[in-house]
LUMKESE-811306 format. One record per residue: x, z, y of N, C-alpha, C in turn. Coordinates in steps of 0.1 Angstrom, whole numbers, plus 5000, padded with zeros to 4 digits. Last residue first. Example, Ala and Ser with C-alpha at 12.3 -4.5 7.8 and 13.67 -1.06 7.14 Angstrom:
<atoms>
512850714978513750714989512950795000;513250784943512350784955513250784967;
</atoms>
This chain:
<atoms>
533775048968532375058967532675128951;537475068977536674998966534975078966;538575209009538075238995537475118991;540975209031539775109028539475119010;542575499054542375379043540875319038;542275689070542575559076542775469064;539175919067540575849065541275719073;537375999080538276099081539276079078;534775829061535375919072536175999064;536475509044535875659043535875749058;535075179043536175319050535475419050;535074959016534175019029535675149031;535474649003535574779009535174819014;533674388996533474548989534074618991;534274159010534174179000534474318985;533274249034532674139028532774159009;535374399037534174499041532974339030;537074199046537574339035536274379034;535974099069536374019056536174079044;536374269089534474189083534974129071;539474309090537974379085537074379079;539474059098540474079090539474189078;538374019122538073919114538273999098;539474229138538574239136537774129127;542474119138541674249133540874329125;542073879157542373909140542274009132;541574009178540073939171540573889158;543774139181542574259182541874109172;545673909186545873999175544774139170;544373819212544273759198544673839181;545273989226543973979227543773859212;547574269225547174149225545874089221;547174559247547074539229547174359230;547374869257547074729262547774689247;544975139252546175079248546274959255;542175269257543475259262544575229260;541075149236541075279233542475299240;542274829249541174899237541875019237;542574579271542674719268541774769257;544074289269543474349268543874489267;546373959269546674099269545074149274;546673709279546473699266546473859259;546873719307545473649298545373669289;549373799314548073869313546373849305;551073649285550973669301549873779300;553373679259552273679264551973699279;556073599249555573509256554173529260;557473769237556873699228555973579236;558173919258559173879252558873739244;556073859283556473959277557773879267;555873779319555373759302556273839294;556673849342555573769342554573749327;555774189357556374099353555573989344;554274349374555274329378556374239365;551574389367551574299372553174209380;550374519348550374579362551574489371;550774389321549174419328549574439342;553574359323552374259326550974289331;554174629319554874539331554074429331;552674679291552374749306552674719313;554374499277552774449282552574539290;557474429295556974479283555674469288;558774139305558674289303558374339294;560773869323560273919312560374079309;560673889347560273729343559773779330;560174079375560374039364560073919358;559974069409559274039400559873949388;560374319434561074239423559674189416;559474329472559574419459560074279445;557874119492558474209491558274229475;555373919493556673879494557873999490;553174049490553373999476554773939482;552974189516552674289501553574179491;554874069540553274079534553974129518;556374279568556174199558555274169548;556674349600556074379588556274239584;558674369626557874269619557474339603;558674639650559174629638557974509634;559174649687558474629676559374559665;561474699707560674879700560074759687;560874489724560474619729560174729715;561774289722560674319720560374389721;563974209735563574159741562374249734;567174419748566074449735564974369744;569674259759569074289761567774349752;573074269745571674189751570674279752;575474419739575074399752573574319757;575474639706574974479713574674479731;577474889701575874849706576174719710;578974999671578574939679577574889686;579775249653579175289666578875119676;581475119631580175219629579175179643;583574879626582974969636581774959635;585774849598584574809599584074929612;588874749600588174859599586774849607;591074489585590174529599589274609591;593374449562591974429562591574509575;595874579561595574439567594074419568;596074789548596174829563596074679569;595674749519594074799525594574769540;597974619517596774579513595874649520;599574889521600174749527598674679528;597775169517598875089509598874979520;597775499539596875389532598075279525;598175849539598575699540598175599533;597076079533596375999540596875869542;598876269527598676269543598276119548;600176139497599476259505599376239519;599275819487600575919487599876039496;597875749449597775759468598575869472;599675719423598575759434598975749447;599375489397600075479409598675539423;599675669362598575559376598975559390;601775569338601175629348600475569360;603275429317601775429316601375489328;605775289308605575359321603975359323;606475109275605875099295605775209299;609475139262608375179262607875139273;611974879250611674949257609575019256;612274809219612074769227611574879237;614474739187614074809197613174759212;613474589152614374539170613874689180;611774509135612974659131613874659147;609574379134610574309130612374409131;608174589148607874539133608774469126;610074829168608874709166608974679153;610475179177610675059168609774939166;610675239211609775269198610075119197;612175459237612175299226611875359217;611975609269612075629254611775489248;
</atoms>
């Protein structure tokens, strides 16, 4: 079939269909040149160790992220977090892991408000005028 182009000219349609694999298993030209990988081979040497498996040490094995999130830092599988904190700079409060400098701004932030005549009501999360 021919569908009209922009400039008003005819041009043949493509042939969209997917070229299948022909039935009873026949492989293409391409795949029958590549050598077929053998499953079942045994080595003629001799097994010198006898049976023993080398273990590997704990911190050489498994991934280690560069960049995580602070639970992947605290526990140790990655190294720093987006913003660039490592472990040092990471804490736990009311089980959160939390940045250790953004807690003692906080807490500055607070003593401040509280300095100068707020106080916090129980039961709220806001900072009342005295």
């Amino acid at each position: 079939s021919t569908t009209s182009t922009m400039s008003g000219g005819r041009r043949k349609k493509r042939n969209n269909t997917k070229r299948r694999r022909q039935s009873g298993g026949q492989m293409s030209m391409s795949t029958q040149s590549v050598p077929m990988m053998r499953g079942g081979q045994t080595s003629t040497m001799p097994k010198m160790m006898g049976g023993q498996t080398s273990t590997m040490p704990k911190m050489m094995g498994g991934t280690h992220l560069a960049v995580g999130s602070k639970a992947q830092v605290w526990h140790g599988t990655a190294r720093h977090t987006s913003g660039g904190l490592t472990k040092k700079d990471l804490m736990k409060h009311k089980g959160r892991i939390i940045s250790r400098r953004k807690h003692t701004l906080g807490k500055k932030a607070l003593k401040n408000l509280v300095k100068a005549g707020y106080k916090a009501k129980k039961g709220t999360f806001k900072l009342f005028r005295k």
